[in-house]
Rosetta silent file (secondary structure, phi, psi, omega in degrees, C-alpha in Angstrom):
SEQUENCE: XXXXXXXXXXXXXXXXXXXXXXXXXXXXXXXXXXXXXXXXXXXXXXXXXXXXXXXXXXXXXXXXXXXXXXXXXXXXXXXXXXXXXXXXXXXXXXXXXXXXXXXXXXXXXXXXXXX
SCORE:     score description
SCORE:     0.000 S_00000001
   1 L     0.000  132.427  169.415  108.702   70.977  103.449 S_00000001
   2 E   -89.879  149.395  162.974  107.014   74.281  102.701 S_00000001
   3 E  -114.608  138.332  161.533  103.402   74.524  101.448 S_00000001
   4 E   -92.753  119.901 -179.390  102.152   77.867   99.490 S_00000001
   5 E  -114.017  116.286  177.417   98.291   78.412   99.621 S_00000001
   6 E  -103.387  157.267 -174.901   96.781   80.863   97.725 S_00000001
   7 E  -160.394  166.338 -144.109   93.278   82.369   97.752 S_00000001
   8 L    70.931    2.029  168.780   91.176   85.027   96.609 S_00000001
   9 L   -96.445 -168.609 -157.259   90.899   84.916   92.790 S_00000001
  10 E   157.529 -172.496 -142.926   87.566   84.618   90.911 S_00000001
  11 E  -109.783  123.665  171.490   86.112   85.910   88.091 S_00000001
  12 E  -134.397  159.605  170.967   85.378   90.594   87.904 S_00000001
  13 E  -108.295 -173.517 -148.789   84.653   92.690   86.057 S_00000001
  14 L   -66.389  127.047 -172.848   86.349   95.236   84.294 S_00000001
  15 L    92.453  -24.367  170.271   87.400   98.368   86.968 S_00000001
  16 L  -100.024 -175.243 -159.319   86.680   96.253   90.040 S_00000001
  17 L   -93.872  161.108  150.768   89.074   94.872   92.827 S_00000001
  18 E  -151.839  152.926 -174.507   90.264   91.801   93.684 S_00000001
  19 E  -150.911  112.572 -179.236   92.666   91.127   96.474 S_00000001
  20 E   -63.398  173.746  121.678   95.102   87.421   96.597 S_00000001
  21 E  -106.089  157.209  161.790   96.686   86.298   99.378 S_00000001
  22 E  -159.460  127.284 -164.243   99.130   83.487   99.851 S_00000001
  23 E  -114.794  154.885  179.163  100.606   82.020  103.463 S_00000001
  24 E   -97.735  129.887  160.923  103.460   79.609  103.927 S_00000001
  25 E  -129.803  166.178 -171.445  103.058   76.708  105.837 S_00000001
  26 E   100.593 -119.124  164.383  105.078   73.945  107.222 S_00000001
  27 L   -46.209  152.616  177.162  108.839   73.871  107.894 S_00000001
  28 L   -79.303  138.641  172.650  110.389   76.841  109.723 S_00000001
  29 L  -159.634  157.571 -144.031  111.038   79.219  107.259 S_00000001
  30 L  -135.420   62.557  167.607  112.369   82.822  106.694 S_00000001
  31 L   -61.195  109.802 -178.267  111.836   84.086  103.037 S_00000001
  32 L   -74.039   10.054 -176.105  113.949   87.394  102.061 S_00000001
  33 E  -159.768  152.012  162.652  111.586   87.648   98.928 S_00000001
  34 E  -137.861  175.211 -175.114  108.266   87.322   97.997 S_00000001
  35 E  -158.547  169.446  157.490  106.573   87.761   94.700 S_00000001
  36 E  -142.437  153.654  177.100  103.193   86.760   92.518 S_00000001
  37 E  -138.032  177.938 -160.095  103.837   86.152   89.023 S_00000001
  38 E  -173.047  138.577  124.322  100.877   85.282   86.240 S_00000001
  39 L   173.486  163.657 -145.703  100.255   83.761   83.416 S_00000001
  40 L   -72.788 -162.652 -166.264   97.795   83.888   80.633 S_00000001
  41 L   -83.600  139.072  141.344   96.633   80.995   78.160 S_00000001
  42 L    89.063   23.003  170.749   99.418   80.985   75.562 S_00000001
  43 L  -125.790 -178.912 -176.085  102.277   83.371   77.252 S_00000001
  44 L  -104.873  142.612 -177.653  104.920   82.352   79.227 S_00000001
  45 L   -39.940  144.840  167.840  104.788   83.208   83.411 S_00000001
  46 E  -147.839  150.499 -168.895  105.665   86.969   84.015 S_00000001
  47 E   -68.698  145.839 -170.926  106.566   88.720   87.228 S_00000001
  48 E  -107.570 -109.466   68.713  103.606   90.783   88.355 S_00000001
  49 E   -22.390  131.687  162.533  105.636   92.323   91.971 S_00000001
  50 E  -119.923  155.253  170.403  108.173   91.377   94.959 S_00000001
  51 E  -121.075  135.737  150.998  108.504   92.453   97.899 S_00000001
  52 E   -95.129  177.250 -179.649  111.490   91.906  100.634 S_00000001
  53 L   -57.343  -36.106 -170.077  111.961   91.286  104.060 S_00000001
  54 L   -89.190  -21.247 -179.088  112.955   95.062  104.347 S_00000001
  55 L    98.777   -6.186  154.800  109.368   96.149  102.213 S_00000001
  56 L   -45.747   87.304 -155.183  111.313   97.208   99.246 S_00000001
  57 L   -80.189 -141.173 -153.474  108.770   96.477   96.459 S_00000001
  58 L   146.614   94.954  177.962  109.236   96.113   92.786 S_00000001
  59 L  -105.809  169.467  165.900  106.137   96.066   90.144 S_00000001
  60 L   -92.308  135.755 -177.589  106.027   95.438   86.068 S_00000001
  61 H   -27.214  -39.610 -151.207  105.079   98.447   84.238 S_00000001
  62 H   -84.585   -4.922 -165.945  101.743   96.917   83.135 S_00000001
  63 H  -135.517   -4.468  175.136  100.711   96.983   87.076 S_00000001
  64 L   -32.973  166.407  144.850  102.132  100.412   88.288 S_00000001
  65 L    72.677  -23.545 -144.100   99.365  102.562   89.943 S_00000001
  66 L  -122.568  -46.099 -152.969   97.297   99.749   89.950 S_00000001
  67 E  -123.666  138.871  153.928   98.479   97.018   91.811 S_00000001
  68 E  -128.717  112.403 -169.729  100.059   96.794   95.595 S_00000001
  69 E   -94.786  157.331  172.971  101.906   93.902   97.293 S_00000001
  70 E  -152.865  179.809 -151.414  102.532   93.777  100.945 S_00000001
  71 E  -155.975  115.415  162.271  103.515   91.490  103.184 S_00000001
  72 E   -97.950   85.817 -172.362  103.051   89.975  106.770 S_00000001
  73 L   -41.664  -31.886 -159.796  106.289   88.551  108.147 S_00000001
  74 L   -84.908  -14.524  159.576  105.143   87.405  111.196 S_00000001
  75 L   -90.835   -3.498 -160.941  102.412   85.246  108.861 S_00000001
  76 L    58.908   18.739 -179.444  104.290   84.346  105.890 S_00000001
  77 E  -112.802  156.043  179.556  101.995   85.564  104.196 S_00000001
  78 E  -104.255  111.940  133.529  102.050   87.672  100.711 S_00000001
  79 E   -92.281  158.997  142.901   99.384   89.972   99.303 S_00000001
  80 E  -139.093   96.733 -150.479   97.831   91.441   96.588 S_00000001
  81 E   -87.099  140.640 -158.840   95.706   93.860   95.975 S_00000001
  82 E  -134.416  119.104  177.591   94.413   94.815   92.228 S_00000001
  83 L  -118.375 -177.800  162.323   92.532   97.417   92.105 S_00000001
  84 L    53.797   46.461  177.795   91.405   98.934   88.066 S_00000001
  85 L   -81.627  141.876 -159.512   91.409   95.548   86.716 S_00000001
  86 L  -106.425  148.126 -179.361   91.758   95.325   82.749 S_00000001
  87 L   -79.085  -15.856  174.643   90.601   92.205   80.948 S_00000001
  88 L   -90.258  -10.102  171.321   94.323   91.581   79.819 S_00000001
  89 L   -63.644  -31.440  162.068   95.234   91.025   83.681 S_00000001
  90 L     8.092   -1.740 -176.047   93.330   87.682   83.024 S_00000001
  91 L   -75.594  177.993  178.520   95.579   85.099   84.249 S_00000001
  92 E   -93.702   80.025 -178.869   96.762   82.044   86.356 S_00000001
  93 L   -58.720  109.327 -176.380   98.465   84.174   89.662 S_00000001
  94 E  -102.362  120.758 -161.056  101.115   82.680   91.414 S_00000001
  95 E  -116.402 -179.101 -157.002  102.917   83.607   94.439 S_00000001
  96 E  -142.017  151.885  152.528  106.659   82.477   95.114 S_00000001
  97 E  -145.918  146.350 -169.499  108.779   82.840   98.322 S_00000001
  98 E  -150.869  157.795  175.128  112.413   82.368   98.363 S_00000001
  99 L  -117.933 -175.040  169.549  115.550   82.703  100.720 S_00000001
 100 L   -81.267   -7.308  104.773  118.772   82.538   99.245 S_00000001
 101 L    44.753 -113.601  176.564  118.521   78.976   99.057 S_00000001
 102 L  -156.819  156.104  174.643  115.559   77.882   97.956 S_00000001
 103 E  -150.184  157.295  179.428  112.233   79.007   96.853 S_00000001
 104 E  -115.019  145.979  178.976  108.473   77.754   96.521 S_00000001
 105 E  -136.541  131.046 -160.706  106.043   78.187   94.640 S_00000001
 106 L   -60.965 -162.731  179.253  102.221   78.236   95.169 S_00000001
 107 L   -92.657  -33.667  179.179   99.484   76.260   93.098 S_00000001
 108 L   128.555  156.610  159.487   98.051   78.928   91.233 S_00000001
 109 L  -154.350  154.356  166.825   94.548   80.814   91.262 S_00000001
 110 E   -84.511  122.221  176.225   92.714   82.247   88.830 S_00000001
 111 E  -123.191  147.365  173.821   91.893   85.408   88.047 S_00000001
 112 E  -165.812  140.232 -173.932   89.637   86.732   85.192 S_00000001
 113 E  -104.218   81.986 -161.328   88.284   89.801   84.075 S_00000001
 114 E   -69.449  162.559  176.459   85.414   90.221   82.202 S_00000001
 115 L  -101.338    0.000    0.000   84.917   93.697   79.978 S_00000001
């Protein structure tokens, strides 16, 4: 069994940083993808950025410029760093890792932005 644990959200304000993490524990495991996904009170989850095993990344428009994931294989672990945060970034962050397989998904953190 894999566990995901994420940490780092909390509550900023508008224009400052915040930067998630989330490490895999448990079972030997090898994830070709990682991701964080979000979402807000009354939307449905939406992908935020993945990354692969090779560092090919992938963001949503709304996070271009803004947002960077990266990734430490040799930790399992997933980041993310948010820099120029907007009060609509508000959300429940989530990060996912998957093989071809199977995939997990963490518990969630919070992030919120006040303006």
């Amino acid at each position: 069994q894999v566990q995901l644990a994420e940490s780092g959200g909390g509550l900023v304000q508008a224009g400052g940083s915040l930067r998630l993490s989330c490490a895999a524990s448990g079972s030997i495991f090898r994830p070709v993808i990682m991701g964080w996904y979000r979402q807000a009170p009354g939307k449905q989850r939406e992908l935020v950025a993945t990354i692969t095993s090779a560092g090919s990344t992938n963001y949503a428009d709304s996070v271009k410029g803004r947002f960077t994931i990266s990734r430490d294989n040799a930790k399992n672990t997933v980041y993310l760093q948010m820099n120029s945060l907007k009060p609509e970034d508000t959300a429940v962050y989530y990060c996912k890792m998957a093989t071809t397989m199977i995939h997990y998904w963490g518990q969630g953190t919070q992030v919120t932005v006040s303006s």
